[in-house]
C-alpha positions in Angstrom: -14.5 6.3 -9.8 -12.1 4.3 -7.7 -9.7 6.2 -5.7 -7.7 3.9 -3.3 -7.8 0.6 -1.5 -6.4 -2.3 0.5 -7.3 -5.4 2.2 -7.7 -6.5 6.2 -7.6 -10.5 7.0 -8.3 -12.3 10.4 -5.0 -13.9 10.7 -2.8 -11.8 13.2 -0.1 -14.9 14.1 3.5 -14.6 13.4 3.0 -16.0 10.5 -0.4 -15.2 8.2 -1.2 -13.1 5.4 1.5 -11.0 3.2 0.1 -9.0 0.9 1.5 -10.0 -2.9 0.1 -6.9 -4.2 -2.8 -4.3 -4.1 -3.7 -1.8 -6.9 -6.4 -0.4 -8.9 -8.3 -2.8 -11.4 -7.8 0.2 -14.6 -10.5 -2.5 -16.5 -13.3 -3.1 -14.1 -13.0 0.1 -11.9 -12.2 -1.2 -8.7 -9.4 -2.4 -6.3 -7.3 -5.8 -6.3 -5.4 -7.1 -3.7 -3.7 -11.1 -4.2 -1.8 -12.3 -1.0 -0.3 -15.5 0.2 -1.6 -17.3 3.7 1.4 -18.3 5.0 0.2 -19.7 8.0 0.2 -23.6 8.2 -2.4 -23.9 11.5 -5.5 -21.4 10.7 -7.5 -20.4 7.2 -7.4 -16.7 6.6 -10.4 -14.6 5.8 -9.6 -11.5 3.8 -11.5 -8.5 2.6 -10.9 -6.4 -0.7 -12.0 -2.6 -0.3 -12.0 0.4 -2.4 -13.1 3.9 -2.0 -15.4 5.4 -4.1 -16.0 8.8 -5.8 -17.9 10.7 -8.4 -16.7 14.2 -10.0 -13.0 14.2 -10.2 -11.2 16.2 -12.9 -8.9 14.9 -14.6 -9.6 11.6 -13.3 -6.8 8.9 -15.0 -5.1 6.3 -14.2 -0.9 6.3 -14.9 0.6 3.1 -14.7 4.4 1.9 -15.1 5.0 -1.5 -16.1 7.1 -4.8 -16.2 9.3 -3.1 -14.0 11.9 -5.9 -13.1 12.6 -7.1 -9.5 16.2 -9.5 -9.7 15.8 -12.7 -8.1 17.8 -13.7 -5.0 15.7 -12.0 -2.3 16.1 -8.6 -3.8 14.0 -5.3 -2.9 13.3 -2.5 -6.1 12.2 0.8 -4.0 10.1 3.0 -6.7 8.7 6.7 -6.5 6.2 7.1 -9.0 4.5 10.7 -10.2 1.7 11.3 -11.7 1.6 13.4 -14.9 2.4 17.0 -15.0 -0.6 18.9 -14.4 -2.2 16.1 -12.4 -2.1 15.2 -8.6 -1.7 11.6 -7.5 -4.7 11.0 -5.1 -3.8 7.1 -4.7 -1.0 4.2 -6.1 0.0 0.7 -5.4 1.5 -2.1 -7.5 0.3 -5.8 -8.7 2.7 -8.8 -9.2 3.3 -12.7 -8.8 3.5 -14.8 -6.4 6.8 -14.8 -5.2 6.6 -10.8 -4.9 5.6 -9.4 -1.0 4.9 -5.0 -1.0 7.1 -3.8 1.9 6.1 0.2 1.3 3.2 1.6 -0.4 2.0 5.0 0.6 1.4 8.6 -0.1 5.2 10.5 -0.7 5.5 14.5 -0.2 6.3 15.2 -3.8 3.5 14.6 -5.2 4.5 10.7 -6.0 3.7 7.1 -4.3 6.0 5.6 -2.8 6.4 1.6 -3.2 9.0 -1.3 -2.0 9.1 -4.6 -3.6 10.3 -7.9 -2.5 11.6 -10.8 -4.6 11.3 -13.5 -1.9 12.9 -15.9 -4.7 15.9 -17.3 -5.5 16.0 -18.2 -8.6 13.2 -16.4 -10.9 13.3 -12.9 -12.0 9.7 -11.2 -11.4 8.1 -7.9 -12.7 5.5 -5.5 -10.9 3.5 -2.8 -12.4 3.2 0.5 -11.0 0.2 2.2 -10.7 -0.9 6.1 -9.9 -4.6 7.3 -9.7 -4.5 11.0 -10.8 -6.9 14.0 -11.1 -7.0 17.9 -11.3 -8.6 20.5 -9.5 -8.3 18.2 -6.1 -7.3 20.1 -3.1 -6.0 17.4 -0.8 -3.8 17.0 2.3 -1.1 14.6 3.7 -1.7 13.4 7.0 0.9 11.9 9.3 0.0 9.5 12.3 2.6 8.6 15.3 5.6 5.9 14.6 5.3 2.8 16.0 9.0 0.6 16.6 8.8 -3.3 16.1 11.6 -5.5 17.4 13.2 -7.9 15.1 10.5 -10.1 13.8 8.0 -8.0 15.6 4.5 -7.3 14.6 2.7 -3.6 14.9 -0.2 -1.3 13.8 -1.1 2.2 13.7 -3.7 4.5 12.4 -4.4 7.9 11.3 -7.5 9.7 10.9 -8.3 12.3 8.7 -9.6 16.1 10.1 -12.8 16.9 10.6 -15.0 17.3 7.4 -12.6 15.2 5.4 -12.3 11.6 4.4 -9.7 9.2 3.3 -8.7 8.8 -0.2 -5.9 6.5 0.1 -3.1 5.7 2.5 -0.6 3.4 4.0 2.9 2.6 6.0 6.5 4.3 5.5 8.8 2.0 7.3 12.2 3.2 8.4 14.7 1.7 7.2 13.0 1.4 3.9 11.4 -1.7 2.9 11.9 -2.8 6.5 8.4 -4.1 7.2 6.0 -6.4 5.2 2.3 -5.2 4.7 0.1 -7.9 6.3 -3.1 -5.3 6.2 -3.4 -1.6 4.4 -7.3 -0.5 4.5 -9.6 2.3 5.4 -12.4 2.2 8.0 -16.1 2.1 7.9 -16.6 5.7 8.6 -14.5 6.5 5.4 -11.9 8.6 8.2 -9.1 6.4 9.3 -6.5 4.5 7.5 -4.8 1.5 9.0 -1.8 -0.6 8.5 -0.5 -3.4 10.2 3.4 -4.8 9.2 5.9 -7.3 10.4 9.6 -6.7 10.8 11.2 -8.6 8.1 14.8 -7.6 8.9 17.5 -8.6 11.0 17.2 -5.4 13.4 14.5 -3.1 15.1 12.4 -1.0 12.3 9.8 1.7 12.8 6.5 2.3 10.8 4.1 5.1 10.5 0.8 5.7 8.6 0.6 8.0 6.0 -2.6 9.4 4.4 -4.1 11.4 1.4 -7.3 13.3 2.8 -10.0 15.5 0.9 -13.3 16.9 1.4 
């Protein structure tokens, strides 16, 4: 059973990757991510990867969709639960092309939290939210250190999992909301640690932190 996902890319100029979207496939059990290479001087390569599990009660997806996002460069925040008696263990959301996912991480209220950009100025666009969900799940929320970014600046930052645990899902809360553009959202090897890296997409400084669902 798929629980969460993201995508890392080799292209870490100004300029490069933004991710378009990055969800679970509800059809083929798996992740997608699409993104745009906005870089004119390198090719990008980029890597799709999903965490795996067996055993999960209650295991469902929830999904919201054609939620609308007005054109003229306009952000939709969204905070989306999973259903009563369930626990969300991972989200995200999919979209077109002229969409860019600004937030998408774990909440504290049992909901995932997502940002989404209508880089357009003339074309109305619709996401679809998405929630993996399960009973009987005894999970925790793990917190790393904030990281600032200067206007048009570029960060990272991490946070691992406790001992005896791995990752089921995770990503970046950027202060002020929607603030930062996702360039890379993904787990490590070792199945511990979840990354993000963002660039400031705002006219002033912005802060980011990584935010992560963790179970045994």
């Amino acid at each position: 059973m798929v629980l969460g996902g993201g995508e890392s890319n080799t292209v870490l100029l100004p300029t490069g990757i933004e991710l378009v979207s990055s969800n679970p496939d509800i059809y083929d059990n798996g992740w997608r991510t699409s993104f745009v290479n906005s870089s004119t001087l390198l090719n990008a390569t980029v890597r799709t990867q999903a965490i795996c599990a067996s055993g999960i009660p209650g295991y469902r997806f929830s999904y919201l969709q054609d939620q609308l996002i007005p054109r003229g460069r306009v952000r939709r925040e969204f905070n989306y639960v999973c259903p009563p008696g369930t626990v969300t263990l991972a989200g995200g959301s999919d979209g077109t092309q002229g969409l860019r996912l600004l937030d998408s991480y774990p909440g504290a209220g049992n909901d995932w939290v997502t940002t989404v950009f209508n880089t357009t100025l003339n074309s109305e666009l619709y996401t679809t939210l998405f929630n993996v969900c399960g009973t009987g799940i005894t999970r925790s929320l793990q917190v790393g250190e904030g990281v600032s970014l200067s206007k048009g600046g570029r960060a990272h930052a991490s946070v691992t999992c406790p001992a005896g645990t791995k990752v089921l899902s995770g990503g970046g809360e950027n202060t002020p909301r929607g603030s930062n553009m996702i360039t890379d959202t993904f787990p490590s090897s070792d199945g511990r640690t979840w990354t993000v890296y963002v660039k400031n997409v705002i006219d002033s400084n912005s802060w980011m932190r990584v935010r992560a669902f963790c179970a045994t």
